[in-house]
LOGUDO-457279 format. One line per 2 residues: number of its first residue (from 1); their letters; for each residue x negated, y negated, z of N, C-alpha, C. Coordinates in nm, 3 decimals. Each point is the difference from the previous one (the first is absolute). Last residue first. Example, Ala and Ser with C-alpha at 12.3 -4.5 7.8 and 13.67 -1.06 7.14 Angstrom:
<atoms>
2) SA) -1.285,0.225,0.708,-0.082,-0.119,0.006,0.077,-0.109,0.073 | -0.029,0.572,-0.007,0.089,-0.119,0.000,-0.090,-0.120,0.000 $
</atoms>
This chain:
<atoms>
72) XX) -1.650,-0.052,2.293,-0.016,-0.016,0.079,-0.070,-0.047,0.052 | 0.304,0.106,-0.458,-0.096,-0.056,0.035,-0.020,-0.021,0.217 $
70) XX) 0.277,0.182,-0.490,0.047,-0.065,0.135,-0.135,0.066,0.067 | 0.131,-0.116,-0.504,-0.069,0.084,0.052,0.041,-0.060,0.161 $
68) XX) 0.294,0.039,-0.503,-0.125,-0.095,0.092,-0.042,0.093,0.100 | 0.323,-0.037,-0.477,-0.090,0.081,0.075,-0.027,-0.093,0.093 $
66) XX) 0.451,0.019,-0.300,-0.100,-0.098,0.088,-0.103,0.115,0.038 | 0.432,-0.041,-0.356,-0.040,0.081,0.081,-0.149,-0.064,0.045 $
64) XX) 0.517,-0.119,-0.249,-0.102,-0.036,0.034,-0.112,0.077,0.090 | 0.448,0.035,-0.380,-0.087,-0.040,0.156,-0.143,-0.009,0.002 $
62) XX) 0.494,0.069,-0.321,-0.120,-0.007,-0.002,-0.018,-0.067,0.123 | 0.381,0.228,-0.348,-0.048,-0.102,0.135,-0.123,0.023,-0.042 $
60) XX) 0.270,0.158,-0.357,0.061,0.032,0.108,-0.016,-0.050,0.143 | -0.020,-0.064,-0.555,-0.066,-0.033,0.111,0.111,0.028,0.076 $
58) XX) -0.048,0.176,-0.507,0.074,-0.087,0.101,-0.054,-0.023,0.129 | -0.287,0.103,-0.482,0.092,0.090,0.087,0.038,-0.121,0.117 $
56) XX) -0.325,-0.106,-0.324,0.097,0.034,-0.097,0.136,0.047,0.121 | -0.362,-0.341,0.094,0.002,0.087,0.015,0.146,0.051,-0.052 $
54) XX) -0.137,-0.421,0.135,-0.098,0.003,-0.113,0.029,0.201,-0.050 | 0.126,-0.275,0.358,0.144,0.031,-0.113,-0.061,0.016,-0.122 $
52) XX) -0.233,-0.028,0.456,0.128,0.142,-0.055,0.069,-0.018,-0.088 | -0.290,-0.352,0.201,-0.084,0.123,-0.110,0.109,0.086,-0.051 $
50) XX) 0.247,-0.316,0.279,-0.066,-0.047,-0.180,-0.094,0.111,-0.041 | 0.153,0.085,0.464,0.076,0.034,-0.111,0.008,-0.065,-0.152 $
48) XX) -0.368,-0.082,0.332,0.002,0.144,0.004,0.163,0.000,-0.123 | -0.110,-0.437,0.183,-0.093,0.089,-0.147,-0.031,0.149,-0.004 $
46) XX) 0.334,-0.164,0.344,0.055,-0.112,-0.165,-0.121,0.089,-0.131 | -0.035,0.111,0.462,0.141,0.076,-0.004,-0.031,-0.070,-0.191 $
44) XX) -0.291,-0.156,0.247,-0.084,0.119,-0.013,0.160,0.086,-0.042 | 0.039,-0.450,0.159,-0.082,-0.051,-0.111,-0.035,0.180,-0.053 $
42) XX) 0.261,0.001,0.353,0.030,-0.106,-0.084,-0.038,0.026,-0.118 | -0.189,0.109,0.418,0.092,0.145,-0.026,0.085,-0.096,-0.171 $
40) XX) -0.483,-0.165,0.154,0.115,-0.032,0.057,0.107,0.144,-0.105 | -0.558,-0.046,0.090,0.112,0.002,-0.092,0.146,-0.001,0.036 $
38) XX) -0.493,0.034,0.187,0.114,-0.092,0.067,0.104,-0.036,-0.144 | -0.370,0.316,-0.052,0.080,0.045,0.157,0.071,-0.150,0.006 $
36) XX) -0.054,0.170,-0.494,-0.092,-0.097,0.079,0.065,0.042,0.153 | -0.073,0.370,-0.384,0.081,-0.116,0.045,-0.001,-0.066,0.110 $
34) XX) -0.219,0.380,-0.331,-0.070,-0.167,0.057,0.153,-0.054,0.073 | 0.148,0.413,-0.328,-0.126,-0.060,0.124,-0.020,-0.143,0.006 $
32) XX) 0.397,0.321,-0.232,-0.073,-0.099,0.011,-0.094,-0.066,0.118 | 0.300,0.495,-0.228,-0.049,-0.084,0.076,-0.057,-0.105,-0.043 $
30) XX) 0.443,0.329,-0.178,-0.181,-0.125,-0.025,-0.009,-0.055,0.110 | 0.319,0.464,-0.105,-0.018,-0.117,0.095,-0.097,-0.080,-0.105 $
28) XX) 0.514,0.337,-0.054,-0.196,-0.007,-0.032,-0.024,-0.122,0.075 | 0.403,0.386,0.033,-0.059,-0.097,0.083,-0.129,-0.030,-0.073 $
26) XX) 0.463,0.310,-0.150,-0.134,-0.022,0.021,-0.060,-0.106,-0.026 | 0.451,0.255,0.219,-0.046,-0.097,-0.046,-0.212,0.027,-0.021 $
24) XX) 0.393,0.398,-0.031,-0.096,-0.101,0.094,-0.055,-0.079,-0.047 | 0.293,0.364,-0.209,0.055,-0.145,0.042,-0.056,-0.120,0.085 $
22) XX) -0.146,0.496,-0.245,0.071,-0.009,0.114,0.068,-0.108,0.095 | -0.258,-0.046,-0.418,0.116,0.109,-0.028,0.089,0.005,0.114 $
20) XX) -0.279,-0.442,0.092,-0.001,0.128,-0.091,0.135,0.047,-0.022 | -0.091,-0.526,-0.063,0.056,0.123,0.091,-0.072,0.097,-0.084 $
18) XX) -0.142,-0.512,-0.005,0.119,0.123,0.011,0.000,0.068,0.037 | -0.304,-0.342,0.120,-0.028,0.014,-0.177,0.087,0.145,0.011 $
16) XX) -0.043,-0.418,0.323,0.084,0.074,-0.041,-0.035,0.066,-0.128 | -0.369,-0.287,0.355,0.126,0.005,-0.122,0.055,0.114,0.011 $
14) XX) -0.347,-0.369,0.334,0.102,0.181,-0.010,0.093,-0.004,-0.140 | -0.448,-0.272,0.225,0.133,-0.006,-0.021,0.015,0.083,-0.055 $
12) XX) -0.365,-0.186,0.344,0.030,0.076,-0.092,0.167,-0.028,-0.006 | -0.499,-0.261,0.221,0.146,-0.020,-0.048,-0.002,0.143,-0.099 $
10) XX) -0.348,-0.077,0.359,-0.008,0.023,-0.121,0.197,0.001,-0.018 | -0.476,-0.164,0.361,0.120,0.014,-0.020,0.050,0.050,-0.181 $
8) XX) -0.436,0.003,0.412,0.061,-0.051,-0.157,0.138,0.013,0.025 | -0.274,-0.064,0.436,-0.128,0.048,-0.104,0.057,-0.034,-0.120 $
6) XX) 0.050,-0.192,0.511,0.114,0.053,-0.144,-0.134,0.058,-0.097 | 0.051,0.027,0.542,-0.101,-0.048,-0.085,0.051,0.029,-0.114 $
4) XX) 0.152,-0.027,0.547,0.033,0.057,-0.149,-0.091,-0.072,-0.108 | -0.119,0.074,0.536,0.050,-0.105,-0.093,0.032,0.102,-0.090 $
2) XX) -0.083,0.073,0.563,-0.041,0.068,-0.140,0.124,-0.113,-0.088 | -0.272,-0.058,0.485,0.128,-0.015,-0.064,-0.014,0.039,-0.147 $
</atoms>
């Protein structure tokens, strides 16, 4: 029976840092590593958008992205 095996997780959030010439939004990110695997969607929504206000440009979201390994 093959298992999932969490290896890291890394919170990123998305800003608005304007527009080009041609009117396309431009998208900057910060990642943040280490994040704990039993981090509740909560607690990782709240200190993901407090880092973001540390940040000159508008926040657009932010997620969450998981590695693991699936294991047999």
């Amino acid at each position: 029976m093959a298992t999932i095996e969490f290896r890291h997780a890394v919170g990123k959030v998305y800003f608005d840092a304007g527009m080009t010439e041609d009117g396309k939004l431009i998208r900057k990110s910060k990642s943040y590593r280490n994040i704990a695997e039993g981090a509740t969607a909560d607690n990782l929504y709240i200190a993901l958008t407090q880092l973001a206000q540390l940040s000159e440009y508008p926040l657009i979201g932010a997620e969450r992205q998981e590695i693991a390994d699936i294991m047999n």
